[in-house]
Rosetta silent file (secondary structure, phi, psi, omega in degrees, C-alpha in Angstrom):
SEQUENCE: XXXXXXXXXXXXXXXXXXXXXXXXXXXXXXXXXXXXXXXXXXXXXXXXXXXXXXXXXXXXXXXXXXXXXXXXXXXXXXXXXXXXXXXXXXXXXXXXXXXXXXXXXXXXXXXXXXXXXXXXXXXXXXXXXXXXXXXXXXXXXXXXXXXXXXXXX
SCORE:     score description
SCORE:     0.000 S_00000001
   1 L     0.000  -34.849  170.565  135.429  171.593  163.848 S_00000001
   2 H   -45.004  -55.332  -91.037  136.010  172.785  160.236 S_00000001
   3 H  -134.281  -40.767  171.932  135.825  176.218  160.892 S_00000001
   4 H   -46.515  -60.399 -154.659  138.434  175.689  164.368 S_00000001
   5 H   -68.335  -38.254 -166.086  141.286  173.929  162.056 S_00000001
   6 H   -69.755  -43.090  173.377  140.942  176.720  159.137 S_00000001
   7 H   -68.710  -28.637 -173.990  141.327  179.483  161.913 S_00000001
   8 H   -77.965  -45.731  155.620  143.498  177.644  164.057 S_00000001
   9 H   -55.614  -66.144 -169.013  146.145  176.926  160.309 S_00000001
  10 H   -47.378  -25.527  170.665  145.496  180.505  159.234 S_00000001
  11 H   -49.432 -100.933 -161.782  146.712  181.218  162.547 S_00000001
  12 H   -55.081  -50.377 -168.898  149.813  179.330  163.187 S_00000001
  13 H   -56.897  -28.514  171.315  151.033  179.909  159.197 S_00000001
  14 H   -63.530  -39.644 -179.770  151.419  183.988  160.273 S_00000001
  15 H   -45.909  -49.036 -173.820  153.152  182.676  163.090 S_00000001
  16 H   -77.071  -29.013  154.291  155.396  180.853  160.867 S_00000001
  17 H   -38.943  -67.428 -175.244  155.607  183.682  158.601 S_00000001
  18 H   -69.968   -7.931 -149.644  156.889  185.912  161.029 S_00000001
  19 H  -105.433   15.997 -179.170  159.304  183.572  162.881 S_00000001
  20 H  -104.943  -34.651 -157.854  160.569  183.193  158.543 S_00000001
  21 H  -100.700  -13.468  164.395  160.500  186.512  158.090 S_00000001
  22 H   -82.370  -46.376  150.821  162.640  187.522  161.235 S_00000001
  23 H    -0.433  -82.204  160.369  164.751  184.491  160.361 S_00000001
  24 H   -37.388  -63.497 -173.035  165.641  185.931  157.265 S_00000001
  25 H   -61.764  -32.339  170.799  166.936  188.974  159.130 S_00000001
  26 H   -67.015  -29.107 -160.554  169.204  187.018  161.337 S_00000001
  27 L   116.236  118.317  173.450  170.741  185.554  158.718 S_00000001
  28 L  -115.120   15.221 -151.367  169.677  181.552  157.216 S_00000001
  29 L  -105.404 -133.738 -167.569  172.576  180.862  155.194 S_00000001
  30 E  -147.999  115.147 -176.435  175.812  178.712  156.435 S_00000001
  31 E  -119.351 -177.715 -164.316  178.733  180.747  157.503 S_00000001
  32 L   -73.486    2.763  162.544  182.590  179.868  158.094 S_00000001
  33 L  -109.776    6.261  176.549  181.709  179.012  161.715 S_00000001
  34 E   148.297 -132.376 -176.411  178.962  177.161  161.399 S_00000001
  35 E  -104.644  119.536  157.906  175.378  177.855  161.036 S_00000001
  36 L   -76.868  162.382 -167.404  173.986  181.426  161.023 S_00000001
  37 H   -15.706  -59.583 -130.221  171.561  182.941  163.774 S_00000001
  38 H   -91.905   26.350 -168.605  168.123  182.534  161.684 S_00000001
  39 H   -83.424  -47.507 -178.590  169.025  178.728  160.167 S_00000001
  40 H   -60.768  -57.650 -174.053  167.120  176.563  162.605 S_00000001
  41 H   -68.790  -25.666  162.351  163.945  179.228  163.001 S_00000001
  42 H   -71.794  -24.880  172.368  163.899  179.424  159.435 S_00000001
  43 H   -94.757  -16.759 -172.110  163.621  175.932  158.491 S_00000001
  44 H   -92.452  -52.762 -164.449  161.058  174.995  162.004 S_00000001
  45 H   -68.202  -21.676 -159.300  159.090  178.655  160.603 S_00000001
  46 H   -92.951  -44.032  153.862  159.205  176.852  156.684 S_00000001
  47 H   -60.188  -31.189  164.911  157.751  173.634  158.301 S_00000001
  48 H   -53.998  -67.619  163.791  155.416  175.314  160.554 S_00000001
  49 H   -28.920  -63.818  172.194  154.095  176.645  157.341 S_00000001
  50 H   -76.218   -7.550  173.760  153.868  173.764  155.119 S_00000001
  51 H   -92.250  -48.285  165.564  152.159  171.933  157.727 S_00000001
  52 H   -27.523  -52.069 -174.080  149.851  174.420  158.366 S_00000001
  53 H   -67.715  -45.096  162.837  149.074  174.664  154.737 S_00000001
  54 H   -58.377  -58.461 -155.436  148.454  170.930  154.347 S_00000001
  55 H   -65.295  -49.783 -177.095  145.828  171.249  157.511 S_00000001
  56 H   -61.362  -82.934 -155.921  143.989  174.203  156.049 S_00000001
  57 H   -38.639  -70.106 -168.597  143.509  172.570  152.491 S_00000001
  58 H   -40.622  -48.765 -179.997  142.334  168.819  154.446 S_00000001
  59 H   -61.841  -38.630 -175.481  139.805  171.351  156.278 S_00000001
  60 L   -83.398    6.599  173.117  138.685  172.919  153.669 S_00000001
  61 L  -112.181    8.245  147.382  137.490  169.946  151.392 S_00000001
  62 L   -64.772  117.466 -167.210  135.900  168.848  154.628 S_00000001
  63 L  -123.896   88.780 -161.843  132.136  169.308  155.320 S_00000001
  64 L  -126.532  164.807  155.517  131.337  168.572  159.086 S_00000001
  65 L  -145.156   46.002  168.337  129.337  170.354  161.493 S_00000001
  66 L   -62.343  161.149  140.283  131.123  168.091  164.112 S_00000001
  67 L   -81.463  147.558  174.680  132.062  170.801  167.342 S_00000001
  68 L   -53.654  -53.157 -172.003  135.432  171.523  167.974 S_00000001
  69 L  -130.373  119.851  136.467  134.711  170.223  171.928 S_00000001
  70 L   -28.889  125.370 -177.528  132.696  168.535  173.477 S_00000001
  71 L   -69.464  -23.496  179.587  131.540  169.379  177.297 S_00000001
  72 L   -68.329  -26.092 -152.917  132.808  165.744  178.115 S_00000001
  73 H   -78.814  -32.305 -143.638  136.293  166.607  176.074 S_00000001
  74 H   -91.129    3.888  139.278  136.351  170.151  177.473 S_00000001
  75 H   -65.592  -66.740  176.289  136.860  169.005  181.511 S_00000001
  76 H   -67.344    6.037  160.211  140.028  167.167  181.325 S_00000001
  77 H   -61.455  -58.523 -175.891  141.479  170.321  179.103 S_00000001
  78 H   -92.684   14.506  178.722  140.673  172.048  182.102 S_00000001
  79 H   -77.577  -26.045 -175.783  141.540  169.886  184.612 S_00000001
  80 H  -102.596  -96.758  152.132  145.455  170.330  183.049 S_00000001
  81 H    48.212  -74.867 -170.242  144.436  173.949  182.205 S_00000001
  82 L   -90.514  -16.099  164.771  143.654  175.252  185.543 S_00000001
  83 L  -110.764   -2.320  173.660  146.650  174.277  187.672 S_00000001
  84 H   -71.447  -41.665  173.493  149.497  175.069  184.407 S_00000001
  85 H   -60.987  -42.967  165.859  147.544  178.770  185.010 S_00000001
  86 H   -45.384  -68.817 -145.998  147.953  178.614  188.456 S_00000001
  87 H   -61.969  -60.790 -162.435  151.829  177.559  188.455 S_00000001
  88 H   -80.482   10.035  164.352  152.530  180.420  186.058 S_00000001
  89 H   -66.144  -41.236 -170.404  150.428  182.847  187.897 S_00000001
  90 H   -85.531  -42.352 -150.841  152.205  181.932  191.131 S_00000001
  91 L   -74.446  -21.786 -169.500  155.794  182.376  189.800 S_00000001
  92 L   -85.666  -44.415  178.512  155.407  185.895  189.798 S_00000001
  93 L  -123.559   23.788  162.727  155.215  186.286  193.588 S_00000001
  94 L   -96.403  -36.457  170.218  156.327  182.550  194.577 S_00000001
  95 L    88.379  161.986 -155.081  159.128  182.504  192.065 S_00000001
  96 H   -64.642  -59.853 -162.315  159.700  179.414  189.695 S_00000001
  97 H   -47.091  -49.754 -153.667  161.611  176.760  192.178 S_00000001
  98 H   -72.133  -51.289 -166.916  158.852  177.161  194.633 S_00000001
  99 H   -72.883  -32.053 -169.779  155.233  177.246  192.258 S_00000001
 100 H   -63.685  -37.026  159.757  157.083  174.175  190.046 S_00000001
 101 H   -30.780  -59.863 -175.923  157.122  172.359  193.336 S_00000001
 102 H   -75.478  -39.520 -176.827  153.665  173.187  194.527 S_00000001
 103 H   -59.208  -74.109 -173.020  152.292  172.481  190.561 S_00000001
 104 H   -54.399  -37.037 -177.997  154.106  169.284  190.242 S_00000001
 105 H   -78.047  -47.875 -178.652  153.146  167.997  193.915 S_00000001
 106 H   -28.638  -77.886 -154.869  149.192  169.228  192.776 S_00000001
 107 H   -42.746  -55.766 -175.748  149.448  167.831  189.409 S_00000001
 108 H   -56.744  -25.351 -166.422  150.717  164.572  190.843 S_00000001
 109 H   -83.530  -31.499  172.577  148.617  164.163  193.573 S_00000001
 110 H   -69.618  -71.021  167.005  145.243  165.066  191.441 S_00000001
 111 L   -96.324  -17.291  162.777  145.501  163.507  188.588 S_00000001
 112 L   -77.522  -18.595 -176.382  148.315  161.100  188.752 S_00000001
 113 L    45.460   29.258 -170.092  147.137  160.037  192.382 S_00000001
 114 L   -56.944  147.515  152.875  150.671  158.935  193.247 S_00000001
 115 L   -46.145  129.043  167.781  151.478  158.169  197.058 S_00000001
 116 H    -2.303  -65.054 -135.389  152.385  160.974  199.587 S_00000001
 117 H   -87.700   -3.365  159.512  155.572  159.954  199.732 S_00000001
 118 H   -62.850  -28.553 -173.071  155.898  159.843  195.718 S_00000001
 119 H   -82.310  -54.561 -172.675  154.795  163.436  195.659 S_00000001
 120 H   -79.893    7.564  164.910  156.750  165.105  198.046 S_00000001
 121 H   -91.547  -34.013  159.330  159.677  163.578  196.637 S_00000001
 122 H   -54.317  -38.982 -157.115  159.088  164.400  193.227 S_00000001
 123 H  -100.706   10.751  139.684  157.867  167.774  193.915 S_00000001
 124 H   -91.143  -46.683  168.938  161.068  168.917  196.148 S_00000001
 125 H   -34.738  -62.093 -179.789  163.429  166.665  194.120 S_00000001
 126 H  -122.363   20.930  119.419  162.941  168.207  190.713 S_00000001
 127 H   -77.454    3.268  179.072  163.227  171.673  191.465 S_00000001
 128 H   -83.928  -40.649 -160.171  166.166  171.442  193.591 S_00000001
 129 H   -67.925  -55.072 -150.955  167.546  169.108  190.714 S_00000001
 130 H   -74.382  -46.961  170.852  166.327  172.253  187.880 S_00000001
 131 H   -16.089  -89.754 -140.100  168.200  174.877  190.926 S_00000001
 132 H   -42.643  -60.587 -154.339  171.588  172.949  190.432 S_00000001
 133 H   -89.806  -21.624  162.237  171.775  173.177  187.053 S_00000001
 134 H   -71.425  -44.396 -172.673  170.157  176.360  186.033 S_00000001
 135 H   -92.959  -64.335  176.536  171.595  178.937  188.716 S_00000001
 136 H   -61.080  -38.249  165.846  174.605  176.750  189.969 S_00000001
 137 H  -115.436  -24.369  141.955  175.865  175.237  186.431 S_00000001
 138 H   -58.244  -49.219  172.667  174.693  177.266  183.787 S_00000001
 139 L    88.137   65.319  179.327  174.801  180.281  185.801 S_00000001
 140 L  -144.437  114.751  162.949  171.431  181.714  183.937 S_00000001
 141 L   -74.210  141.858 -174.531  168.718  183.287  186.760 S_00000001
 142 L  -138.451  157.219 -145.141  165.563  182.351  186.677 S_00000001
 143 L   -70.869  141.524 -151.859  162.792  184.117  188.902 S_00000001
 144 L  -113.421 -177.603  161.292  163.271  183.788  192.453 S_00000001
 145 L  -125.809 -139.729 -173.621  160.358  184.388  195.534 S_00000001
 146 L  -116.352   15.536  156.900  161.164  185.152  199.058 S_00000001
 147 L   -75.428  -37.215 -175.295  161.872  181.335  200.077 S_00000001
 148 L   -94.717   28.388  -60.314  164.908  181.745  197.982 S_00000001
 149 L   120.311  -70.136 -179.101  165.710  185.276  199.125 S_00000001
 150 L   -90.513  -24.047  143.943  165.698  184.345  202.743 S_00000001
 151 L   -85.087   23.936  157.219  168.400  181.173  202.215 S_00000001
 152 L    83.653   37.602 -167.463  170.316  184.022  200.087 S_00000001
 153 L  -116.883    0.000    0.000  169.810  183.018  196.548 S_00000001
């Protein structure tokens, strides 16, 4: 498990690097309207960082030979795992409204074990609900299939 967090910190702190060091290009300072571009991602990448940095140290005065997973741990990873891969696999020629449906009725019905009639209301409900407000009140597209294509969306 040692060996996971120090790659898994070493990891994340370039991440945090980079999202600091692009930051920095937008701009982090405070300008006469407000906040410039890189102020939020520079302070989330400077925290990313310092957490990271804490995690790495804690590992590294640690001396386990624990495993990172278990085979008991590592089935419900991939029980949530294997249909979130699915949904966004599907998006590409189902299009988002459609796979978040079928994902969300799955998910519910598999591991939440919810009633029929809990599922398909949930799982028609709140992608019609994310429709409204992304494409109809934001006005921002997000990826369509051919169910939404043939009622002319």
């Amino acid at each position: 498990m040692r060996l996971a967090d120090l790659v898994t910190a070493s990891f994340l702190a370039l991440l945090g690097g980079l999202v600091v060091f692009d930051a920095v290009r937008l701009g982090t300072g405070w300008g006469t309207d407000g906040p410039q571009s890189g102020f939020l991602p520079f302070w989330l990448g400077a925290l990313l960082i310092a957490a990271c940095v804490t995690i790495f140290f804690q590992a590294a005065r640690r001396a386990d030979g624990t495993p990172f997973v278990t085979r008991q741990q590592l089935g419900p990873v991939l029980k949530v795992l294997a249909p979130a891969v699915a949904f966004v696999a599907l998006i590409h020629w189902l299009g988002l409204y459609v796979s978040a449906a079928l994902y969300t009725g799955f998910y519910m019905r598999w591991i939440g074990r919810h009633a029929w009639l809990t599922v398909l209301a949930v799982a028609v409900l709140f992608p019609l609900v994310t429709f409204l407000v992304f494409e109809k009140w934001f006005l921002v597209p997000m990826p369509k299939g051919p169910l939404e294509a043939w009622l002319g969306h």
